[in-house]
Every structure is written in C-alpha cells, then in structure tokens.
N, C-alpha and C positions, 0 to 999 in steps of 0.2 A: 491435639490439645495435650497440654502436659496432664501430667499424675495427679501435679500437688491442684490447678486447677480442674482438673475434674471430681477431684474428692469435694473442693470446697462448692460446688455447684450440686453434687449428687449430695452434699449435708442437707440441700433446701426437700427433697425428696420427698420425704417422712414427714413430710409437716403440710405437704401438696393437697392432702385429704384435710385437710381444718381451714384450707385458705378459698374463699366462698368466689366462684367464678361464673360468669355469664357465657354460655354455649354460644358456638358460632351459628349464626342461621345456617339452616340445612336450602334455601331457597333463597333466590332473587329478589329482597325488600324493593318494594317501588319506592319510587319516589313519593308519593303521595304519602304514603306509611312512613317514610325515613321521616319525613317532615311533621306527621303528628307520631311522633316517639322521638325526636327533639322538642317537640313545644311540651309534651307531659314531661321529659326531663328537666326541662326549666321550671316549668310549676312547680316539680317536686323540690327544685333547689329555695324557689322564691317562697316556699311553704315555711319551710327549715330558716331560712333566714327570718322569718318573723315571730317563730316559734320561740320565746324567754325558758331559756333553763329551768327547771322544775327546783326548787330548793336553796337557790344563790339569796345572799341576804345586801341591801343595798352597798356600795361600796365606792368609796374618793379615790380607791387608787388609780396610781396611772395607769395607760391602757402600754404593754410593751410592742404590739402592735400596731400602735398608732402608725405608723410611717408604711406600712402595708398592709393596711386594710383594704385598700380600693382594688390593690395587683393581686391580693391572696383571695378575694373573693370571701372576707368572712365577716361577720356583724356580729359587734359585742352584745355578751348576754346574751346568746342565744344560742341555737342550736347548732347554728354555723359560725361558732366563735372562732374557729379551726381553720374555718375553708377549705383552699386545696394544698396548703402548706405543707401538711405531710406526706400528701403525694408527688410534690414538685421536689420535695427534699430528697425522699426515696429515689426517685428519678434519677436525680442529681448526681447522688452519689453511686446508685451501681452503674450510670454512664460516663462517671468518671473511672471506677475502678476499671469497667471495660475499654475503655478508653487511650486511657494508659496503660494496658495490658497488664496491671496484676490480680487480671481476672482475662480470662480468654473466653471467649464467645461466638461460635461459628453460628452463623446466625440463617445459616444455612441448612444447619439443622434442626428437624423439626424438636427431638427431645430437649436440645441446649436452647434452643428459642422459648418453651415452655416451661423451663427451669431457672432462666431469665428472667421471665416476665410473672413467675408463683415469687422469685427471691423478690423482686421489686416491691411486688404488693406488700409479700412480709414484713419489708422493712417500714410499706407505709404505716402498715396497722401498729405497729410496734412503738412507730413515728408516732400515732395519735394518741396512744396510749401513756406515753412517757410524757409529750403537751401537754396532757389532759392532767396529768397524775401533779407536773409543776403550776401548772396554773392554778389548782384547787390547794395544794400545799402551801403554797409562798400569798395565800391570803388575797386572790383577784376577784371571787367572791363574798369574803369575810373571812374571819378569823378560824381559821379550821378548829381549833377547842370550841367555839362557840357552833358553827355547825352542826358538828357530832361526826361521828366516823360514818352512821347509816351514811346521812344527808352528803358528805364528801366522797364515797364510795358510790351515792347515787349519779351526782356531776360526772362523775369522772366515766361509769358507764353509760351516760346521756351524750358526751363527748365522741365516747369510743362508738356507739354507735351509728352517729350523724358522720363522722368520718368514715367508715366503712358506707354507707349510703351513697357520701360523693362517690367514694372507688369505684363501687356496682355503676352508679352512673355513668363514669367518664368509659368506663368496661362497655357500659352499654351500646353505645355510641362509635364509641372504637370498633368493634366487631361489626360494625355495618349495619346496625338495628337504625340510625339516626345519621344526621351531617356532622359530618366533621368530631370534635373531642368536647368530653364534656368539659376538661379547664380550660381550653380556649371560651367557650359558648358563656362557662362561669364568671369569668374574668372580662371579658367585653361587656357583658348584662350590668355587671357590679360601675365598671366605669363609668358606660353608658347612659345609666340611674346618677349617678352622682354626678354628671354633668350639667342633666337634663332639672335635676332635684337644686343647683346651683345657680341654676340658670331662671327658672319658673317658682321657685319655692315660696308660698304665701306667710310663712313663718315670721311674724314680727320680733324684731328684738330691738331694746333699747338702748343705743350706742352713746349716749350722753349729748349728743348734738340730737335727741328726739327720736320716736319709734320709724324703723326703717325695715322693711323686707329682705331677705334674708337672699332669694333672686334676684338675679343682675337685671334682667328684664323686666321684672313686676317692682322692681324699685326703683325705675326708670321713670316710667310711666307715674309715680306713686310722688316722685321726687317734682318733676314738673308739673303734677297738678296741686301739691300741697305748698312748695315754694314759692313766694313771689319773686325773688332772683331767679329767673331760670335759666339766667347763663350761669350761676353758680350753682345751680340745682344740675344742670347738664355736666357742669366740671364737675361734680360729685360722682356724679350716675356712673363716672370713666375712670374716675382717678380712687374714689374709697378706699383706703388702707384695713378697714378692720371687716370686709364682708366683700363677696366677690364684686367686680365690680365687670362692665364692657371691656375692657382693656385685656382681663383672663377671658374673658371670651370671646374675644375676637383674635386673640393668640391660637384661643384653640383650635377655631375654626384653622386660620392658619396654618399650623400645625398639620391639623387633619389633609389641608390640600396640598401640602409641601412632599408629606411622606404617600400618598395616592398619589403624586407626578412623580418620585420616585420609584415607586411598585412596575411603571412601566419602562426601566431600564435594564433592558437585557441582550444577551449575544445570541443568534441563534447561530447554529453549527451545522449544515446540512450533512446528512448522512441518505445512504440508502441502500437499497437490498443488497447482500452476496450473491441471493439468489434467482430475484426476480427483475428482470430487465426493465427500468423505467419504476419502477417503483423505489421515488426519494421524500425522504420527510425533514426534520430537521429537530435538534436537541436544545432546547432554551436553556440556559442559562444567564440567569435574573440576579440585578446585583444582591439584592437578598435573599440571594442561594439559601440561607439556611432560616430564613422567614424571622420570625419574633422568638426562637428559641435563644439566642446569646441574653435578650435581655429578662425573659424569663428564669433563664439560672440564673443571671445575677441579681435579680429581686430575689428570687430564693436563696440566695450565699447574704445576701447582706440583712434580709430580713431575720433570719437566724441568730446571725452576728449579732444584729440591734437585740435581740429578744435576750440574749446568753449577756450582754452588757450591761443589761438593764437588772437584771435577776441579779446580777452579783453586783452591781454599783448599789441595788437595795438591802445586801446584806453587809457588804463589806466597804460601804460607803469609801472607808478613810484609809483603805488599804492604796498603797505608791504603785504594785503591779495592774491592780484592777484599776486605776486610774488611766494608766497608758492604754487600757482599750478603749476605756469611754467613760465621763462622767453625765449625770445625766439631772437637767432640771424639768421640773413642771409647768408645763403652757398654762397662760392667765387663763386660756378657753382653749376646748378641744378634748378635754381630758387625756392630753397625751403629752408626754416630754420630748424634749429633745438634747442631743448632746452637745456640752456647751467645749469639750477637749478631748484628746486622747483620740484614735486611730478612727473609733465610729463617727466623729466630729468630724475631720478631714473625708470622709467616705459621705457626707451626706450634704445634699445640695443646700447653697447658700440661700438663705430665707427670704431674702430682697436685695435690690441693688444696689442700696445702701450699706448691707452686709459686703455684699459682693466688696466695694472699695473699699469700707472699711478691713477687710483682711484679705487684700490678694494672693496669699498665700492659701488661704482654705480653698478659694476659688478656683485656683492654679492644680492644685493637687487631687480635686474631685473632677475637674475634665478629664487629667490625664486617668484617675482611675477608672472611670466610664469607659474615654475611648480604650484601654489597654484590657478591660477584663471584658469588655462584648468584643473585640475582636478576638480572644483569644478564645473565648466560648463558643465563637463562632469557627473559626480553626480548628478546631477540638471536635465538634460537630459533626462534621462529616465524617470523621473514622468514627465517632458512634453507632452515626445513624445509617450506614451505607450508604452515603451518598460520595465518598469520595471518589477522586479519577480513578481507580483500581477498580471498586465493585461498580460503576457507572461504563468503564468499558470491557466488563463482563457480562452485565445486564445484555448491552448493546449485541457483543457478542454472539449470548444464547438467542439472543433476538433475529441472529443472523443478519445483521444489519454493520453495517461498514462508514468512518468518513467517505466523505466524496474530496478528492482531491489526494489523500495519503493512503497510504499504505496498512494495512492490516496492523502488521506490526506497533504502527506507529500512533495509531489511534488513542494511546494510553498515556501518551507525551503528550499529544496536543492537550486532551484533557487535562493535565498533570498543568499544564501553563493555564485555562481558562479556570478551573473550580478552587485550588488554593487561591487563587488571587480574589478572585468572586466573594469566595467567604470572609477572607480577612478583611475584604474594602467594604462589604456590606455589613460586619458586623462592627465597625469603624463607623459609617454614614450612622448605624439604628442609634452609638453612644452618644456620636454629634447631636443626631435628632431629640436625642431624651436631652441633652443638656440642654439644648436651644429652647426648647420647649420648657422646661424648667426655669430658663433664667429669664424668659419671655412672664414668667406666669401664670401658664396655661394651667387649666381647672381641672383636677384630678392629677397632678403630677406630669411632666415630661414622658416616665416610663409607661403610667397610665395612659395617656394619650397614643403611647405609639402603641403598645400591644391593641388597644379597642381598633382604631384601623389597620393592623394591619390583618388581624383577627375578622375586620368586617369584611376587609377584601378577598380572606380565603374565605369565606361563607359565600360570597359572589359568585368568585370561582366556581366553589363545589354546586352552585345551583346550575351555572352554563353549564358547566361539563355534565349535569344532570339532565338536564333539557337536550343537552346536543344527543347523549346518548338514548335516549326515550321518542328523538322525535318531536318536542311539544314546545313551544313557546312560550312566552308573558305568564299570566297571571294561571293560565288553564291550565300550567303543569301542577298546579294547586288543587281543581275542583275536577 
C-alpha cells in the first residue's frame, strides 16, 4: 500500500472511538436466533417507519424523494424519512474510490479491512446529518423562521438519530446476529408492502367517473358488483389510467417469474482437490454474478442526482446551467414532481406508453442509460467486492482446490473468460429487466420489482443453506 493511501485510511483512525459498532458474536448463532433477531430487526424498522417527526409543521411541498421512496426504504414525515440512502451512498462512494484505486484496500487485512468498513460508516453518518440539516433548511417541514432554531435543531437530531439506528441494524445482521443484510431485508419489506398495499388497499377515492378503491383487486370485485355494464366495469378494472389497475399487476407478477427463471442461469465449473484423491466439487457461476448490487448503486447515483436537482431547480428556478440538469414540475397527485427536461428528464423512465411515442428520444436514451450504468456497476463490482477472477482463484487456491481439466497455472484464465463476461451480461439482463418491467407498468417501479425478488431469492437461499447446514427441514427449522 502506498504512503499517500495509508495516511489517508489511518486519518479514519482517531475518530474509530466515536463511530458506534456492533461486536461480532463470540459463538455460533442458530438459526432459530438468526431468524427471531431478523424479525425484531424489522419490527424495529416497521416501528420508525410509522413513527411522525416530533415538531415538522404541515407542509405542500414536493417530496424530492418521490421517485425512491419504495428502493430507499423511507416514509415521509417520519422517522424513516432517510431510509437507507445514506448508507447506500456511503457505500457507493468508498467502493468506488476503492474501486478505482484512489484508495487502496487490502482487504486481506484485518486493520485495513476495519479502517474500511469505521471510514464507510463515517461517511454514512455524516451522509445523515448533511440530509437531515438540507431538508429541514430548504423548508420540507415548514418554514424554518417559523420553526424556530430549538424545533429545527430537534428534526435534524430525530433524523440523525433514526439513521444511525438503520446502521446498528444493517451491522446487526451483517455480523451474523440475523439473515442476510438489513437494506436488502429494508428494501424488499418497503416494496413488498407497496405492492401488496396497491393491490388490496380499501382506500376509496373519488376519480370523477365515481368513488373507486384504490386496490386493483378490491376494485375489481367493487367495479362489477356496483356496475351494470360489466363488460365495461371489467375493461375498467384492466385498463384504469388514474389508480392501479390488473394490467400493473399482472406485469408484476410477470416480472417477478421472468427474473426467478432467470436466477437459475448458471455455469458451473468443476474443480477438485490438489490433495485428496476423488474429492470434486464444482464453482457456480450465475448470470447474476453480482446479484441486485449494479442496480442498487444506480438507484443510489440517480436518486441523489434527483434530490441535488430538485434542491437547486427550487432555488434557482430560472438559472440556463441549473436547467440542463433538470427542471422540475408538480404531480396533480402524489405530492411528488417529476422532471419535465434537462439530463434528470432523459435518466427517468417514461411515464406511459403514450409518453413513450410521443418522445422517442427520452425513451431511447433512458434504456441505453440503464443498460450502460448496471452493467458497468456491475463490472466494477467485482474488483470491489472480491469476487473477481484474481481473488476467486486465490480463494480456490488456499482452498487447495484446482480446475479439473487445466492446469494450475491456468486456472486464473479460465476464470478471467467466465466472471468478466458473467457480470457485464448479468448486469445488462437486471437494466433490461428494470426497463421491461417499467414500461410494462409494473407496480412499485421496474427497479423496485427486481431488487424485491431478487432480494427474496437470496433470503431463500440463506434459509437452504441454513437447513442443509443444521440438518432440519420445512417449517421445524423454525420451532
């Protein structure tokens, strides 16, 4: 490791004692325990999420978050107004400095591994606290003169608080206390709900054609027993333009069984011992090598974006530079904007398919930036996270473990041709899948839809691979 990078990694050092960490278990969590310390992690999330801000005073503005709300896991006015944005951001960025190498990080060791992972956190808190400090300033719950300093000094540590909370949790979880991570667990729940809430939702609203359910399903049912056309009661129930209608949910479902036939495309690579005679296993490699991470950083890069667009199209409305990122209007309903020109416009998916034709060009320019930024997230990926052909045939290596068919040497080629290619076409198919899923309709967003399964499938996973290892099958590995 150079100089100038170790200076800048031992700066995080000094500040290791103020940054609040969860110990690793000293023992073997069972499964039974992993699984209630995930369900009180959710509680604790679904708690926060209902919990209203102490002191925010009613307010019409737009929400700058509207467009990820579902993917960041946060609920306005509340305690989880945040979600897990500034920990997905933190992420982001020191896996990109390391990444790109103007940070070096041997991740091999244990001091630069835990110098890594204190600077990450730091940034997130830093992250929540700078969120916290613009959103109370720029007037998202009232006029900060009208406030007062206590009352906007109180948000802003209501904030800072509930974001360190998710951290400890998603810490939690990571370290082996629970399954899997807490912003995967965050971000499926959040979807999940909004699907399920879109789907079933008894909420009447009055559309001008008469009071109508706000569920595609309970205004189904709701449609043909109050209609006496029921074949246009039925074309309604399918086609609705102003409230979900069958059509987004039947995309979804869709959706959801396109990318699980997906999940099971993989190469496997036999390998076997150096040492022990007859003893062969074999190395998967799954087209989505690198899972739901490309389109998680890019809901983290653009949801950013949107937010920094929005902040300064409400200050600087009329300004020619700040236009070229984005200008932005207010939805009749939703309390949220969208932008109607400028770079955020072109980056955000077309609102219907009458959009769609009518500007082929916005159309044209938001595929190509899906599929071009999740595969490149995806590419990028693996020198972050050690998974590329280098440390994958070192792993195998110390594992003393060999291809079957080449040569020692050569082990690190063959990988070199199966995991670049792996990643770039998997993080290609996830951008396909969000667009398709997006210009199909589907409820909760394209991106939303693919992170929730593919999110449910490694939950699946991590239960077999808990079962296989324990011994226990069905429902007993529970009770």
């Amino acid at each position: 490791m150079s100089a100038g990078n170790t200076k800048f990694l031992h700066l995080i050092r000094p500040f290791m004692v103020f940054i609040p960490e969860i110990s690793s278990p000293e023992r073997k969590i069972q499964f039974r325990e992993k699984v209630l310390w995930t369900m009180v992690t959710l509680f604790i999330f679904l708690v926060c999420c209902q919990i209203p801000l102490f002191g925010i005073m009613s307010s019409d503005s737009a929400d700058p978050f509207y467009w990820a709300r579902v993917i960041m896991a946060s609920n306005r006015g509340t305690l989880m107004e945040l979600g897990i944005s500034p920990i997905v951001t933190s992420g982001m960025i020191m896996q990109l400095l390391a990444g790109t190498k103007i940070i070096e990080v041997d991740q091999g060791l244990k001091d630069d591994r835990a110098l890594f992972n204190g600077a990450q956190k730091l940034f997130g808190m830093v992250i929540t606290a700078a969120q916290a400090v613009v959103y109370v300033m720029t007037g998202m719950y009232g006029d900060p003169s009208d406030l007062g300093a206590g009352i906007c000094l109180l948000i802003i540590l209501q904030l800072f608080a509930a974001g360190l909370i998710v951290l400890l949790l998603d810490e939690l979880l990571q370290k082996g206390y629970g399954l899997g991570s807490g912003i995967s667990l965050f971000i499926a729940t959040n979807i999940c709900e909004t699907i399920v809430w879109k789907a079933f939702s008894p909420t009447t609203i009055n559309t001008g054609n008469g009071t109508e359910f706000e569920g595609a399903i309970i205004a189904l049912f709701h449609l043909l027993a109050t209609r006496p056309d029921k074949i246009r009661a039925l074309k309604w129930a399918f086609y609705r333009t102003n409230l979900p209608n069958l059509i987004n949910l039947l995309a979804t479902v869709l959706v959801f069984a396109i990318v699980i036939f997906f999940q099971g495309f993989r190469v496997d690579l036999p390998i076997k011992s150096s040492k022990v005679r007859g003893q062969t296993s074999s190395y998967p490699i799954k087209l989505f090598y690198t899972s739901n991470m490309p389109i998680i950083l890019q809901s983290a890069l653009v949801s950013n974006l949107y937010f920094i667009s929005q902040m300064l199209d409400n200050k600087f409305g009329g300004n020619f530079i700040i236009g070229l990122l984005g200008r932005w209007e207010r939805m009749e309903a939703g309390g949220g904007s969208i932008p109607v020109s400028g770079l955020c416009y072109y980056m955000s998916p077309p609102l219907s398919m009458e959009h769609m034709l009518a500007d082929p060009l916005h159309t044209v320019l938001y595929i190509v930036f899906m599929l071009g930024s999740c595969a490149w997230f995806s590419a990028m990926w693996i020198d972050v996270s050690g998974t590329s052909a280098k440390e994958v045939a070192k792993q195998l290596k110390d594992q003393q473990m060999i291809m079957s068919g080449h040569r020692d040497a050569s082990m690190r080629k063959v990988l070199n041709f199966y995991i670049p290619t792996a990643a770039a076409l998997g993080g290609l198919c996830i951008g396909a899948l969000s667009v398709m899923a997006d210009m199909l309709g589907a409820i909760g967003s394209g991106t939303g839809i693919l992170l929730a399964v593919t999110i449910i499938y490694q939950y699946f996973e991590i239960f077999v691979k808990e079962q296989n290892e324990q011994g226990i099958s069905g429902l007993s590995a529970l009770f």
